[in-house]
C-alpha positions, 0 to 999 in steps of 0.5 A: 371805263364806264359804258352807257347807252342814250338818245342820239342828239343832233350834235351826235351826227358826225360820231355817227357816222364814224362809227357806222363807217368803221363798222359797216363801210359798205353802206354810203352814209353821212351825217345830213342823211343821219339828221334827215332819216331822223327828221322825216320818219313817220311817227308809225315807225316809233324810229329812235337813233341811239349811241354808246359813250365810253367816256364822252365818247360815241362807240355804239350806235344802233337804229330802232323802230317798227316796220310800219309798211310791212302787211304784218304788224308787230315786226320791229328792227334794232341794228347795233353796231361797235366801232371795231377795237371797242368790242367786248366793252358792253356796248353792243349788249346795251345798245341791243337791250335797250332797243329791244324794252323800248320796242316791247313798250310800242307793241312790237313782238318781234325783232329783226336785226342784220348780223354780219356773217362772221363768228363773233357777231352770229354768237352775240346774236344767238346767245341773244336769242336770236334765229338766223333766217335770209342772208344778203350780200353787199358788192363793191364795184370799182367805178375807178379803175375798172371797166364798165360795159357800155351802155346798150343800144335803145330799142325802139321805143325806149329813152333815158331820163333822170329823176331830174326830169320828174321834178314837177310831178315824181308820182310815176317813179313812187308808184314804180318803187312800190311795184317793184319794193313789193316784189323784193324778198324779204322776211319785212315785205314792205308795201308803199301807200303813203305818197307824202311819206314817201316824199319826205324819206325818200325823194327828199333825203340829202343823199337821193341824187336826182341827177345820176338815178336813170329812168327808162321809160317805154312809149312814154310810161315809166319801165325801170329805173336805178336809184342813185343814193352818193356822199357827195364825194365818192361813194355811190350806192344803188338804192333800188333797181327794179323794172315795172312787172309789164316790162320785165324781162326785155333787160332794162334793169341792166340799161338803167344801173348801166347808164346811172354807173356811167353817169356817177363815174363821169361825175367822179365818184370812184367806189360803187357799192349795192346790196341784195338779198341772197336769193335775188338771182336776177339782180345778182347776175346783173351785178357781176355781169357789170363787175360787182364783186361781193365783199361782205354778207349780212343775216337777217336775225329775229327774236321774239319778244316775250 
């Protein structure tokens, strides 16, 4: 059985995510958002897509760019992942060694990868020569059968819009993610400058649903929102949760994951899951204050390059 590691080709979307599913299945994925992320990313961020064949079939796949809106330059990422029971083939050798000779020719000097916390991934990292450094977690919330507290009362002031709303004009919800992105730890801080881009790779991507992201708006000026990211089917992820830095602490956070949960359950997705860096204490509590439980966790791996 031969292994061999090559571009991704649209027609590769589909075994995309098969493979990303089984490996990951935390994350909300689909072939639409595969194709669109590809299409729309910024020629700065040198993204590449590519799969591992084992006789014609996909078995790897990993992403592989430069964090292009990070302060810091040079930082790349390559994220290698296995179909479970295709382990151990060579794939994800292949999959990390070219990732990481294509960097080195954009002028990448470090690598970042996401390495599930468990003893057989952090040993394929480490003999890499990969360092761990911050952990996050992915939760699950049942939307189907578990109970959701209800959505709080509005104080004076304060009202609930969608993203929907903001469809003639979304540059108040691009200036409250890059506030809020800015202020996420993150060993990749990333700093929004770029509105167009930030339309084609965020507002317009398949799975941004306009409809079930809640806004909170106070005396008129966007104060926080819920991103809502779906499969079209049942899977609802949060994108981003955050509140502007002139609002915090007044828990509208909480009122806009909390109206944008009731929202996506009323629209019968039944599976919730989010992602937090390990030391987002706020956004934690407001997670298990609403029932998420977390089912997997991630390290932040890096290696630098030589």
């Amino acid at each position: 059985m031969t292994v061999l590691v090559r571009d991704f080709l649209p027609s590769d979307a589909e075994a995309w995510v098969r493979v990303r599913r089984a490996a990951l299945p935390y994350m909300v994925t689909t072939p639409e958002q595969v194709l669109s992320d590809l299409a729309s990313a910024h020629p700065d961020r040198h993204y590449r897509l590519l799969v591992a064949e084992e006789d014609g079939e996909v078995i790897g796949t990993a992403q592989v760019g430069v964090s292009h809106e990070s302060a810091k330059p040079g930082q790349g990422f390559c994220n290698p992942y296995v179909l479970p029971g295709r382990t151990g083939r060579g794939a994800g050798s292949l999959l990390a060694r070219t990732g990481e000779e294509y960097l080195a020719g954009v002028g990448a000097t470090e690598v970042y990868a996401w390495v599930l916390d468990e003893a057989a991934n952090r040993a394929f990292a480490t003999k890499r020569g990969y360092a761990p450094r911050r952990p996050a977690h992915f939760l699950r919330l049942d939307l189907a059968g578990g109970a959701l507290p209800p959505v709080p009362e509005l104080p004076a002031g304060v009202e609930l819009r969608t993203a929907a709303d903001y469809e003639h004009d979304p540059r108040p919800l691009f200036e409250a993610d890059a506030e809020t992105t800015a202020d996420e730890p993150s060993d990749t801080p990333v700093e929004f400058s770029d509105y167009e881009n930030w339309l084609a790779t965020t507002w317009r991507q398949p799975g941004f649903d306009h409809a079930l992201t809640t806004v909170v708006v106070v005396d008129g000026k966007v104060a926080a929102f819920s991103v809502a990211q779906t499969d079209g089917l049942t899977r609802y992820w949060s994108g981003m949760t955050g509140t502007m830095r002139a609002f915090r602490g007044r828990g509208l956070a909480k009122l806009a994951k909390c109206d944008s949960l009731h929202r996506s359950r009323a629209a019968g997705y039944t599976d919730a899951y989010t992602g937090n860096d390990a030391d987002n204490g706020p956004m934690l509590a407001i997670n298990r204050w609403f029932g998420y439980e977390i089912c997997a966790t991630e390290v932040r791996h890096v290696r630098t390059l030589v």
